[in-house]
RODO-2510 file (C-alpha; in nm, 4 decimals, decimal comma):
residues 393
     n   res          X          Y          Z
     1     x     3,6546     0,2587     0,6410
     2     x     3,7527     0,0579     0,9431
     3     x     3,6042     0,1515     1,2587
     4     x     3,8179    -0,1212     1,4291
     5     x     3,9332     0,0025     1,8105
     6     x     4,2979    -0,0965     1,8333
     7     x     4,5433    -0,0208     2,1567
     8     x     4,8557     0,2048     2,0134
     9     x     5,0414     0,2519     2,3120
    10     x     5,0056     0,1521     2,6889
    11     x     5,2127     0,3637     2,9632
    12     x     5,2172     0,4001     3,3189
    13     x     5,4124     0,6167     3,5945
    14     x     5,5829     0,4114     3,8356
    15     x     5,3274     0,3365     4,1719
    16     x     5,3819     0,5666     4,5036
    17     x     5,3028     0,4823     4,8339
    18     x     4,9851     0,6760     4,8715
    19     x     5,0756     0,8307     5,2023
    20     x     5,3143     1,1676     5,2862
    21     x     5,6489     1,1285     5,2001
    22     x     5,5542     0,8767     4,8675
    23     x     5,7843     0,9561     4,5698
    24     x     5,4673     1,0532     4,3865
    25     x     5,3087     1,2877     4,6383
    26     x     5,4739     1,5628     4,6091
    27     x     5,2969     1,6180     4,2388
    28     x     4,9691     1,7586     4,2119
    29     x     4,7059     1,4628     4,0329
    30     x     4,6354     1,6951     3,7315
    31     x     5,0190     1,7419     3,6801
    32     x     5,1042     1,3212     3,7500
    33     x     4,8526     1,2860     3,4954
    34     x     4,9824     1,5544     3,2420
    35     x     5,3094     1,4033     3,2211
    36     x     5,1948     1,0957     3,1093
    37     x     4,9872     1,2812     2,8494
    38     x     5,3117     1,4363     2,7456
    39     x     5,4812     1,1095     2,7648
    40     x     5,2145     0,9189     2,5482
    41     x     5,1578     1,1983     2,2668
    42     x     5,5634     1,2664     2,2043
    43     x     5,6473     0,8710     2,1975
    44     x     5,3632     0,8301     1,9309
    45     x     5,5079     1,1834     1,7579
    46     x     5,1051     1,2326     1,7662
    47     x     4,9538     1,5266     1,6455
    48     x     4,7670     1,5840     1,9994
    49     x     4,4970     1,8417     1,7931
    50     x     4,4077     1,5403     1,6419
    51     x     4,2572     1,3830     1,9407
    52     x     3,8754     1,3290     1,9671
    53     x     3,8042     1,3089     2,3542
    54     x     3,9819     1,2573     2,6568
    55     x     3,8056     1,0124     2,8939
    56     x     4,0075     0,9812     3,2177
    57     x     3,8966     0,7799     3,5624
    58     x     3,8910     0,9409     3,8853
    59     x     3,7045     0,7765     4,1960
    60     x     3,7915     1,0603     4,4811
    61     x     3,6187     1,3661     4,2860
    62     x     3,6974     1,5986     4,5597
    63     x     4,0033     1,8483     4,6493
    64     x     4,2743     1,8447     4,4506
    65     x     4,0747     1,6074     4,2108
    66     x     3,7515     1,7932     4,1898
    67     x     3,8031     1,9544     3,9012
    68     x     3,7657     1,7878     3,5012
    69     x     4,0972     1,6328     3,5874
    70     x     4,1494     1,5178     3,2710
    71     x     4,0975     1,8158     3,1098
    72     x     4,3060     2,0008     3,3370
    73     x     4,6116     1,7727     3,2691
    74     x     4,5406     1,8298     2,8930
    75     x     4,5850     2,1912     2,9098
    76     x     4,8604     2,1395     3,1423
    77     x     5,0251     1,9257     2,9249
    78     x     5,0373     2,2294     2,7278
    79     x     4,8042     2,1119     2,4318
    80     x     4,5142     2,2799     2,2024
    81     x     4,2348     2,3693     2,4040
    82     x     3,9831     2,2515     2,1564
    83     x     4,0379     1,8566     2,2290
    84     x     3,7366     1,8109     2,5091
    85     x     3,7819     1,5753     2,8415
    86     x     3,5307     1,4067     3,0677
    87     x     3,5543     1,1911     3,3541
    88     x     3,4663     0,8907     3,4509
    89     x     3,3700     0,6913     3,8153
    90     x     3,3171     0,3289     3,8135
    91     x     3,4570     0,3528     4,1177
    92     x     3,7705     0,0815     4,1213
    93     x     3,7198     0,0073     3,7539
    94     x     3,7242     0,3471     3,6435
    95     x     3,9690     0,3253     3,4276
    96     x     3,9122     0,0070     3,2658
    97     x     3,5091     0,1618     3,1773
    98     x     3,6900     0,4888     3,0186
    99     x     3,8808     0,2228     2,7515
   100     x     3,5683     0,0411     2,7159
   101     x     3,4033     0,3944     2,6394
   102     x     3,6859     0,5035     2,4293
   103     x     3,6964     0,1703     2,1982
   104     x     3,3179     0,1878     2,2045
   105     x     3,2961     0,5322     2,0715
   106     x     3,5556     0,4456     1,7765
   107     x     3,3397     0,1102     1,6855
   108     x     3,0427     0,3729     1,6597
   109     x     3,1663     0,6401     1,4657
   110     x     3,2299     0,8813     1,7286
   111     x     3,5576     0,8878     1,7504
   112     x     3,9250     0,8414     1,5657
   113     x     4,1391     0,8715     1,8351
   114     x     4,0898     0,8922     2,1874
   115     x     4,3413     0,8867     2,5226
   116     x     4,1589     0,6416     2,7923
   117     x     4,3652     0,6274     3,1176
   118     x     4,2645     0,7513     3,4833
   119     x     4,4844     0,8723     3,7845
   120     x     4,4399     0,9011     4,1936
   121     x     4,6736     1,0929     4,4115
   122     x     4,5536     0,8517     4,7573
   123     x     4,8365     1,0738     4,9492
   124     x     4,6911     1,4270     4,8399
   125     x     4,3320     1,2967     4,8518
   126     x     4,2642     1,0400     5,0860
   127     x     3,9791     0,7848     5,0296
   128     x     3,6291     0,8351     5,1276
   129     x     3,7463     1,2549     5,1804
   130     x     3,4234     1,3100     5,0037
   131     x     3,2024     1,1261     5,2556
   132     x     3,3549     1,2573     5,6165
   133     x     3,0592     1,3127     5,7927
   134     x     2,8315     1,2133     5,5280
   135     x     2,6623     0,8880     5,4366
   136     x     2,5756     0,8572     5,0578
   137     x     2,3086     0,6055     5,1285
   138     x     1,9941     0,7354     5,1725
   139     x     1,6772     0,5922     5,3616
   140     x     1,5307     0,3749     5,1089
   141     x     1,9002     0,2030     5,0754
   142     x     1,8303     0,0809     5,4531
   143     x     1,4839     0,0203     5,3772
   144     x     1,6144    -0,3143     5,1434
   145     x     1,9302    -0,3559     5,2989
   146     x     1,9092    -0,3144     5,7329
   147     x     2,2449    -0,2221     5,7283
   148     x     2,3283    -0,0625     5,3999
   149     x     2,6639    -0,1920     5,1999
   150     x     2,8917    -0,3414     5,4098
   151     x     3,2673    -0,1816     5,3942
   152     x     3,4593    -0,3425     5,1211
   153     x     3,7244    -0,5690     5,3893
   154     x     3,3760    -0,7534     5,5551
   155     x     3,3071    -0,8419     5,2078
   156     x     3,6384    -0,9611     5,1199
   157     x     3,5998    -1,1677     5,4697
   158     x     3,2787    -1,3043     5,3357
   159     x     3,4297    -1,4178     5,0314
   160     x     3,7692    -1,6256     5,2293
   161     x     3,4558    -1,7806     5,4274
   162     x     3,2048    -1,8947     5,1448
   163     x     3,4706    -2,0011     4,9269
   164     x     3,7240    -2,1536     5,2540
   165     x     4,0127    -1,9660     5,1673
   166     x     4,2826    -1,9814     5,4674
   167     x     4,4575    -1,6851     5,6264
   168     x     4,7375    -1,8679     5,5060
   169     x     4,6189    -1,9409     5,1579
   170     x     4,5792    -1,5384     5,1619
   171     x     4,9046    -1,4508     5,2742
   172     x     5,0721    -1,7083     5,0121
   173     x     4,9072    -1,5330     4,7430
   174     x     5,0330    -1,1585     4,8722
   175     x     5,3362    -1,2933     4,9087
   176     x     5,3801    -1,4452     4,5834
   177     x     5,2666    -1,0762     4,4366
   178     x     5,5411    -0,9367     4,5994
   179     x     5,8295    -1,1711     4,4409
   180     x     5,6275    -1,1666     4,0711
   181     x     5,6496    -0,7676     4,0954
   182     x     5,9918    -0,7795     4,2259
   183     x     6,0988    -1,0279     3,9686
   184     x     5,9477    -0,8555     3,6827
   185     x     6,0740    -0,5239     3,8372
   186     x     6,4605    -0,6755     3,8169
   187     x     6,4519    -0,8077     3,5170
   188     x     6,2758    -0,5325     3,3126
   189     x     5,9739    -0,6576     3,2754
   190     x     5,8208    -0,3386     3,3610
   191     x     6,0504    -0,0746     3,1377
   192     x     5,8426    -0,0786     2,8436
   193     x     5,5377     0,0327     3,0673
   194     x     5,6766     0,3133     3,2935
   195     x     5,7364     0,6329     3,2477
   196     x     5,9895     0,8441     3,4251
   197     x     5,8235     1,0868     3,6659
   198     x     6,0566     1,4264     3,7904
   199     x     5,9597     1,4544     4,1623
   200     x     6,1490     1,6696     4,4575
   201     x     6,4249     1,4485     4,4658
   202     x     6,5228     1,3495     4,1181
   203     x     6,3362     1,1258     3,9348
   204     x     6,1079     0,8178     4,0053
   205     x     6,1141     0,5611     3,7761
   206     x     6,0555     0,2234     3,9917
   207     x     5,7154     0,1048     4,1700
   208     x     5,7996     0,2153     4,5198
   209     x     5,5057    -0,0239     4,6381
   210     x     5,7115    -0,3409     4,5932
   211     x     5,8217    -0,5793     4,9284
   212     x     6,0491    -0,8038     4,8133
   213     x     6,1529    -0,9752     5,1425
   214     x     5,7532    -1,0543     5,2095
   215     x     5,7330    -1,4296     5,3159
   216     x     5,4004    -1,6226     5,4701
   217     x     5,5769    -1,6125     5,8177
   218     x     5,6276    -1,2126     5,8202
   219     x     5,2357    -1,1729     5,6898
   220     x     5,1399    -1,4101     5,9663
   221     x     5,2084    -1,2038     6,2599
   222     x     5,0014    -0,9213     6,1416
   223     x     4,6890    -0,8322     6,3115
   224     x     4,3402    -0,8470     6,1431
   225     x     4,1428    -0,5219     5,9838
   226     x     3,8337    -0,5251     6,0246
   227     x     3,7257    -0,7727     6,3232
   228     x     3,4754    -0,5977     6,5862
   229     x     3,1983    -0,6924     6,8145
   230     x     2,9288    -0,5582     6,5877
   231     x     3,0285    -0,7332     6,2590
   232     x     3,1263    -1,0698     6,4784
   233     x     2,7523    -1,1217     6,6363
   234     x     2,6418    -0,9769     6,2691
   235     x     2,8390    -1,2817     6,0639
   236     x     2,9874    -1,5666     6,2825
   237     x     3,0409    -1,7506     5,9872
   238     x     3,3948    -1,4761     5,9517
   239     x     3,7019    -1,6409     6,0775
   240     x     3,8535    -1,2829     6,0429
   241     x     4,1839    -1,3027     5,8281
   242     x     4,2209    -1,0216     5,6392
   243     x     4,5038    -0,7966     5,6804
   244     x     4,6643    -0,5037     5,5380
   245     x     4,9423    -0,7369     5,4031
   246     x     4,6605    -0,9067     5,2117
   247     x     4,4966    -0,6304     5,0692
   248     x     4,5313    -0,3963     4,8113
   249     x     4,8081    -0,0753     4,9014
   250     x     4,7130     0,2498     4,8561
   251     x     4,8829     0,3877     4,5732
   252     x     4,9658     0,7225     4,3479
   253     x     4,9379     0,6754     4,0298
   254     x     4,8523     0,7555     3,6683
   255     x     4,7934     0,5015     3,3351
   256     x     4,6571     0,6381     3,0067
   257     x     4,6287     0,3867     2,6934
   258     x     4,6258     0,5669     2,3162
   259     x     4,3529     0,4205     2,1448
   260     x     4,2585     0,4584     1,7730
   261     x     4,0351     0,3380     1,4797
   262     x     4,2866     0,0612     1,2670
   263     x     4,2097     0,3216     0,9507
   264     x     4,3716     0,6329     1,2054
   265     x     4,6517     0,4107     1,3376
   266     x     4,7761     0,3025     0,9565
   267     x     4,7214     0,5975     0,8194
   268     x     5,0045     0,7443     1,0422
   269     x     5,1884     0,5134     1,0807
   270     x     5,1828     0,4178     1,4240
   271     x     5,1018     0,0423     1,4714
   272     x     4,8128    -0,1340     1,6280
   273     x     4,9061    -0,3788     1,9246
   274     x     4,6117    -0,4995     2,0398
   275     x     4,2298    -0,5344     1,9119
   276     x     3,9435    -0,5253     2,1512
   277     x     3,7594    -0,8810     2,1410
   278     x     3,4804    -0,8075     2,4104
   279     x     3,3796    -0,6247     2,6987
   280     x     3,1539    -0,6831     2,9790
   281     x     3,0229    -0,4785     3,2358
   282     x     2,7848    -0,6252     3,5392
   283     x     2,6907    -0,6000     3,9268
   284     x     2,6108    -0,8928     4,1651
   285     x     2,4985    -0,9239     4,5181
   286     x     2,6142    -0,5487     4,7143
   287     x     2,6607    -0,6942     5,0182
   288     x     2,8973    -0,9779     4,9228
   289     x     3,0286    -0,6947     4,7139
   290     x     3,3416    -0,8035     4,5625
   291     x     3,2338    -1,1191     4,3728
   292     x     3,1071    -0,9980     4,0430
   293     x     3,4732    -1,0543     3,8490
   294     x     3,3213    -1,4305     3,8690
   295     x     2,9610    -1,3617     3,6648
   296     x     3,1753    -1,0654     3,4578
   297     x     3,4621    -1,2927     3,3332
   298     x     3,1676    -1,5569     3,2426
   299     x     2,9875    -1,2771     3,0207
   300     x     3,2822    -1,2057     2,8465
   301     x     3,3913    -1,5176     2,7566
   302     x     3,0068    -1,5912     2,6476
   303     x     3,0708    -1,2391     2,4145
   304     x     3,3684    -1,3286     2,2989
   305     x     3,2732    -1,7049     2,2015
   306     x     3,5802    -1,8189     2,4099
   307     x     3,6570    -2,0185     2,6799
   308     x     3,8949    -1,9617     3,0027
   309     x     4,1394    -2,2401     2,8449
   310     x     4,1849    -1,9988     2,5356
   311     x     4,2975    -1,6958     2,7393
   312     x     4,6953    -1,6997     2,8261
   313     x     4,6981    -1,3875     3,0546
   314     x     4,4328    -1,2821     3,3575
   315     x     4,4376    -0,9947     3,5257
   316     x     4,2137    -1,0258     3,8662
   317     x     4,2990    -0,7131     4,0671
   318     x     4,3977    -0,8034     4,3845
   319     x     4,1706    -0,5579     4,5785
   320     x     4,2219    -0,8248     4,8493
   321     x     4,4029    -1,1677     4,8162
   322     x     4,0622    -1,3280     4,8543
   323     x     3,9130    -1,2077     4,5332
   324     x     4,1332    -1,3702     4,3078
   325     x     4,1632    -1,6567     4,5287
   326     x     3,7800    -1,7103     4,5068
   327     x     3,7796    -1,6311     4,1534
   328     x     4,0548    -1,8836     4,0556
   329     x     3,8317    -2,1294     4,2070
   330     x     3,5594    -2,1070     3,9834
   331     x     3,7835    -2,1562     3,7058
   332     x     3,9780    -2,4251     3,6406
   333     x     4,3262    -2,2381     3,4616
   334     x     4,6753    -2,2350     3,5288
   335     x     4,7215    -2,0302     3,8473
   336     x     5,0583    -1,9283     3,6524
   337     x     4,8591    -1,7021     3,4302
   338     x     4,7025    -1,5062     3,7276
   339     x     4,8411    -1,1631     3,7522
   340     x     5,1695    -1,3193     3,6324
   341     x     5,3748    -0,9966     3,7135
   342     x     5,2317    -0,9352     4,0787
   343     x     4,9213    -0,7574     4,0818
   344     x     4,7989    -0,4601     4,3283
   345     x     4,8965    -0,6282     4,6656
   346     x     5,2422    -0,5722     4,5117
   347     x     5,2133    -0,3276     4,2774
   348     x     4,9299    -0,0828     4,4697
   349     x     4,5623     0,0302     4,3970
   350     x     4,5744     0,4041     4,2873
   351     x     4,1626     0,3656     4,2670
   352     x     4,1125     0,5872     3,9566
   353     x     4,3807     0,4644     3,7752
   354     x     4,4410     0,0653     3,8146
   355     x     4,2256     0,0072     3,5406
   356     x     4,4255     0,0922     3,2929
   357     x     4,7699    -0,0054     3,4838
   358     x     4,6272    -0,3562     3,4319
   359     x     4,5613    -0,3487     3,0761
   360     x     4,9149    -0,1596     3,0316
   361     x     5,0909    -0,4781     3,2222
   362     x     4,8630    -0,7224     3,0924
   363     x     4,9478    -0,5659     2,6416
   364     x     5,3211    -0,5728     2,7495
   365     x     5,2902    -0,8986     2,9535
   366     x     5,0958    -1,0250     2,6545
   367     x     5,3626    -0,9202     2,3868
   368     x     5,6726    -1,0496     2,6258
   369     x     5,5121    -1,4111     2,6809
   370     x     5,4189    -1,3955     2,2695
   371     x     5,0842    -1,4596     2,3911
   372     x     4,7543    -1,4258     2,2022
   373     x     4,4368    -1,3669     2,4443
   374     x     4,4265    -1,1196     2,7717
   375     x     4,1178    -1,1174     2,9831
   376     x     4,1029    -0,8286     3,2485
   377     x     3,8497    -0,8475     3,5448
   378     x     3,8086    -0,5853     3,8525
   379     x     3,5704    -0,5971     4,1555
   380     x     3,4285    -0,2838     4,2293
   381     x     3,2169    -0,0862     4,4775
   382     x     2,8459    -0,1597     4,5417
   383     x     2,9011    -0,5254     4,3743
   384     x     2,9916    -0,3924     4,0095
   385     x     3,3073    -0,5755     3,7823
   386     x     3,4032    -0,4808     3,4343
   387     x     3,5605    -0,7398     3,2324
   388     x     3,7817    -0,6994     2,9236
   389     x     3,9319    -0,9542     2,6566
   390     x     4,2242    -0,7998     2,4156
   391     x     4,4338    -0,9759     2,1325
   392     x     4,7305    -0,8987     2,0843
   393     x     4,8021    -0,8310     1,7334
***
């Protein structure tokens, strides 16, 4: 029998401002992320007793999203009780580690069919709720490191320096998120991916996120993030351009990917878009934080006996514009393949759940483009980056 993981289906709900007043946050997580449950398992006219596990990414494990928040949108959803959850923090690659662990389990035996995906209400539950007043590193963390892990935006300014990316340079890139996701957004690029979510007034079914009339000149005239007298004596080398306009919005969300063994997916009838090539999963240097997509996107290419020339679709979240921007310049590819449908400047970064939004735009990107290779990459907290490589079949 083939154990062979294949992606079935790939769905998102459209992206919320993660603030009060969002489209999405009036709906509790667990219910955001049951709909798209619902969504996934009716489309597929799955059997949902017949699913093995439900592996679900969650980074803000606190509040409203303490709970087994995948298990608690399974039931509900309204399905058997019997089919098990557990969830996952890999902090902002969450998402993309529960489809690794989902098409992992399958290749092994574990599994037939699993539902990988992840969700984060940022409106309901802010981030870092679980740490006010608390620090999670402990003494022996300051003992190697005299100041512990830097916040994420002094990394990101770290990176525009080593690498001598511009404020300019930054704000280009955020800008040109904006028009891809507005484009794609327009012309229905997006349709096949969202699903419609019923909120106070109606129905969302459009990334509220999206700026279409961002330019370079409006991004200009905002003021820095993260520039203070501490962190300037601490690395003079900063020239201190980072913005909210080039960084990552905060987002409400939910993504969930069906994912089955080839065998499970023939056998009813549903049919296999996308085979898992490789997968990667790595940390670099914590305090420059954000630059393990570079090492991770290496490993997976090593894996997968491939080279960066043979992929036609990257996905680089865009935690900040310099990431990407820094990445891009270690490898020499068509900056046209580089989050070709806007990315989470645009789009937003619902932590727990952009994992598997990327793979969901980067299958139907792959299928609309009739191209062959995907390669996903995220940076993550305390220096960590998963990296993916799909097919499409």
């Amino acid at each position: 029998m083939s154990k062979i993981p294949v992606i079935v289906d790939a769905i998102r709900t459209p992206m919320g401002r993660g603030k009060e007043g969002g489209v999405l946050s009036g709906i509790h997580p667990s219910d955001l992320l049951a709909g798209v449950f619902k969504q996934l398992v009716e489309r597929n006219r799955l059997d949902p007793g017949s699913v093995d596990d439900i592996i679900v990414g969650c980074v803000s494990q606190v509040g409203e999203q303490a709970g087994p928040v995948g298990r608690l949108a399974w039931l509900s959803a309204g399905y058997p009780d019997h089919v098990p959850s557990t969830t996952v923090d890999r902090r902002c690659g969450s998402s993309q580690q529960s489809v690794h662990f989902a098409a992992q389990g399958i290749a092994a035996g574990a599994y037939d069919i699993v539902i990988a995906g992840g969700v984060e209400s940022m409106s309901r539950v802010p981030m870092f709720t679980a740490r006010i007043g608390k620090d999670p590193s402990g003494p022996l963390l300051y003992d190697r490191y005299e100041h512990g892990l830097i916040p994420q935006g002094i990394a990101a300014e770290r990176i525009a320096a080593k690498w001598k990316i511009s404020r300019e340079a930054m704000d280009a890139f955020s800008a040109r998120s904006h028009q891809l996701a507005a484009a794609a957004r327009d012309d229905g690029s997006f349709n096949a991916e969202i699903v419609n979510v019923p909120n106070a007034n109606g129905v969302a079914s459009a990334d509220e996120t999206i700026r279409p009339s961002t330019t370079v000149e409006g991004l200009s005239n905002l003021k820095v993030s993260f520039e203070n007298a501490d962190f300037k004596q601490r690395y003079p080398e900063i020239d201190w351009s980072v913005t909210a306009g080039n960084s990552s919005q905060l987002a409400d969300g939910a993504s969930a990917l069906l994912i089955m063994s080839e065998d499970a997916a023939l056998r009813l009838g549903l049919r296999p878009r996308a085979r898992f090539v490789a997968y990667d999963v790595i940390a670099d240097d914590p305090i420059m934080m954000l630059t393990a997509p570079i090492p991770s996107t290496r490993r997976v290419l090593e894996r997968a006996g491939m080279k960066a020339s043979d992929i036609d679709h990257f996905e680089v979240n865009e935690a900040f514009a310099s990431v990407p921007l820094a990445w891009l310049k270690e490898y020499d590819v068509d900056p046209a393949k580089l989050n070709p449908r806007g990315g989470a400047i645009a789009l937003g970064h619902p932590l727990g759940a952009s994992g598997a939004r990327l793979m969901t735009t980067m299958l139907n990107g792959l299928e609309a483009t009739k191209g062959r290779y995907g390669l996903q990459t995220m940076c993550e907290a305390g220096g960590m980056a998963n990296g993916t490589i799909i097919e499409r079949l």
